[in-house]
Each structure stands twice: as C-alpha cells, then as structure tokens.
N, CA and C of each residue as an Amber inpcrd file, in Angstrom:
protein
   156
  19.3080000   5.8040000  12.0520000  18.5770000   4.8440000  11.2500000
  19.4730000   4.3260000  10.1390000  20.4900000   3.5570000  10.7400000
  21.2450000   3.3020000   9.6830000  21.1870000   2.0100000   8.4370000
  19.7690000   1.2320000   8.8940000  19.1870000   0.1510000   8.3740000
  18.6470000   1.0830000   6.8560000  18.0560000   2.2710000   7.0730000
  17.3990000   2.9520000   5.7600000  17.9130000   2.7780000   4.5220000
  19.4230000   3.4950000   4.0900000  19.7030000   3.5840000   2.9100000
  19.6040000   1.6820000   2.0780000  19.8130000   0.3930000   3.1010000
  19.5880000  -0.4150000   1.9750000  18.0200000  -1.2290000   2.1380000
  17.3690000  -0.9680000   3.2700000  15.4300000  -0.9280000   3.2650000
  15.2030000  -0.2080000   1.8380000  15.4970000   1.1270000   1.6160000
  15.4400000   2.1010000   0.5010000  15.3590000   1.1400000  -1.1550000
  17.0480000   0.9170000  -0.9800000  17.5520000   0.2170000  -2.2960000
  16.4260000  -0.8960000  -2.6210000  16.4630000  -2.1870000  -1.1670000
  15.4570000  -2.9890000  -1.9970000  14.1070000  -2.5200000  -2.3390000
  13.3910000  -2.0390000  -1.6670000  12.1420000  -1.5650000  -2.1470000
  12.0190000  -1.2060000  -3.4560000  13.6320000  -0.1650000  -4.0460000
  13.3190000   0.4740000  -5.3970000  13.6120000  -0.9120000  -6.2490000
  14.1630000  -1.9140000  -5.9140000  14.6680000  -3.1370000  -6.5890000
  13.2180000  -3.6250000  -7.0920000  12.1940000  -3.8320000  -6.1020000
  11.0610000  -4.1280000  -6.5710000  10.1590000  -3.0240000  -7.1500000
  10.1150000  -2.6780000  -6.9490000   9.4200000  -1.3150000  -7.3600000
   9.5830000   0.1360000  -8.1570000  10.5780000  -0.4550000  -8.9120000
  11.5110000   1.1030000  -9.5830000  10.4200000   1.8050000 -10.1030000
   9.0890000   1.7590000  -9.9990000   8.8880000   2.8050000 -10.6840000
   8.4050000   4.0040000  -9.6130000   8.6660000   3.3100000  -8.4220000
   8.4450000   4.2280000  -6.9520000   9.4560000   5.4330000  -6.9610000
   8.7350000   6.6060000  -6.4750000   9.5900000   8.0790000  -6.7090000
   9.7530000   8.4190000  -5.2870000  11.1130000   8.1950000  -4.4310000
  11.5260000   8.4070000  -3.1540000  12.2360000   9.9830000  -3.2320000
  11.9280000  10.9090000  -1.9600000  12.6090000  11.8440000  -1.5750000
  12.7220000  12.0340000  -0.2510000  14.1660000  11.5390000   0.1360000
  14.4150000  11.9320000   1.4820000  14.9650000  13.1770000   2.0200000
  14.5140000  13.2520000   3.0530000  14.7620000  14.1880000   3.8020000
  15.0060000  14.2400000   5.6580000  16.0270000  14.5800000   5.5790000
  16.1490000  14.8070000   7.1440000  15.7450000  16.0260000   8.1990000
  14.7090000  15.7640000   9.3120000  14.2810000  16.6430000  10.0050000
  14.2520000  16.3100000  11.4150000  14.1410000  17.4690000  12.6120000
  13.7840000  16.8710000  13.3660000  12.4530000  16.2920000  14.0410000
  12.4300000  15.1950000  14.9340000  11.3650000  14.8960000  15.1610000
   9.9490000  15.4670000  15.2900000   9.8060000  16.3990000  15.3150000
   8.8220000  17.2480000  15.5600000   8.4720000  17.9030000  14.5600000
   9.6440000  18.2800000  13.1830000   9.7490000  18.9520000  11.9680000
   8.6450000  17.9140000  10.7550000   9.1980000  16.3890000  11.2890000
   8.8040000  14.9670000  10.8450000   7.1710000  15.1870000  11.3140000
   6.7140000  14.8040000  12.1380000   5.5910000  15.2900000  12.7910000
   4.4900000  16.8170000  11.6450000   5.3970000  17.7230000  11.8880000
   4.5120000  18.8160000  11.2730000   4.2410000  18.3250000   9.8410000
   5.6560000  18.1090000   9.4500000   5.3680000  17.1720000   7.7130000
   3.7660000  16.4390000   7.4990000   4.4600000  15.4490000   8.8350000
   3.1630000  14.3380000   8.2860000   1.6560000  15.3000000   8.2460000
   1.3220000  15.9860000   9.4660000   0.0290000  16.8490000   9.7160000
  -0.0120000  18.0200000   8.5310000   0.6860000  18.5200000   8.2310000
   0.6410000  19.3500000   6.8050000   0.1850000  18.4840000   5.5500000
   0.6740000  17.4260000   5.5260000   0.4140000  16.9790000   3.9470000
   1.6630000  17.2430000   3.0820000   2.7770000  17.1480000   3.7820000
   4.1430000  17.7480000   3.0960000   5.0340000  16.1520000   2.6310000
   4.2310000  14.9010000   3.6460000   4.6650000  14.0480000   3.7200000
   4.1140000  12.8000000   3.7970000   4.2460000  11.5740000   2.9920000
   3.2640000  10.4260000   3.4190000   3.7480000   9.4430000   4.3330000
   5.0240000   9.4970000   4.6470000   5.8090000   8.5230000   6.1780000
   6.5030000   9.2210000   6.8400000   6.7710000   8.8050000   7.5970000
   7.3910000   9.6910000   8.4290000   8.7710000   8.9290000   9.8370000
   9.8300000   9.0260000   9.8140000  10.4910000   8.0660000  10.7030000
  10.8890000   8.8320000  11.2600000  11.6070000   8.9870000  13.1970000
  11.7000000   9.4810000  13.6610000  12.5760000   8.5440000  15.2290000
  13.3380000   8.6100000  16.1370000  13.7120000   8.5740000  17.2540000
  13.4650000   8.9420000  18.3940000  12.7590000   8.5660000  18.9100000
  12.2170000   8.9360000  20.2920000  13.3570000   8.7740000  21.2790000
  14.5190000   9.9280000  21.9030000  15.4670000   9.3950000  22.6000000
  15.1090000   9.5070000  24.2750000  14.7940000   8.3640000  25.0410000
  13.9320000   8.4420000  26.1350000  15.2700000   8.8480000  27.5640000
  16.3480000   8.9020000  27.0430000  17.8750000   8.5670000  27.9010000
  17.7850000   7.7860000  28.2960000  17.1900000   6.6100000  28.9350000
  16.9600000   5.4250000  29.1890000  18.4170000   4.5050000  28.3090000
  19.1350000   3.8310000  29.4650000  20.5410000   3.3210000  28.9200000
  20.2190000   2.1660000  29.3390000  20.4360000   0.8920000  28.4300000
  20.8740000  -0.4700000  29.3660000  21.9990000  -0.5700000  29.8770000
C-alpha cells in the first residue's frame, strides 16, 4: 500500500487536529482489530495469486 504514507499526509493537511496510529498487521490480525474494538479502519491485501 504504497499510496498510504501521502493519502495519510493530506488528510492531516486538512484535518490536523486528527490523531493517526499506524500499525502493521496481518490480514487476519487487521480483521481481529476491527471485531475487537482495537481499531476503527482497517486496510488489508487480499493476495488471490491470480497474475495478469
């Protein structure tokens, strides 16, 4: 997800008073987050092997 770190920047551009903490997990780790309440978004890769 290499679009994130400047999606990130502008958002805080508009919004500085927004409090971001990232974290990297795996998909499923992402998943338990969201169902716990550990997390309010959640992004993730579905890798299907599917190649063009």
């Amino acid at each position: 997800m290499h679009y994130l770190p400047r999606a990130v920047s502008q958002f805080l551009t508009y919004y500085p008073q927004t409090d971001i903490d990232i974290e990297e997990h795996t998909g499923i780790g992402v998943v338990q987050g969201l169902l716990q309440g550990d997390a309010d978004v959640g992004f993730f890769q579905l890798d299907t092997g599917f190649r063009n």
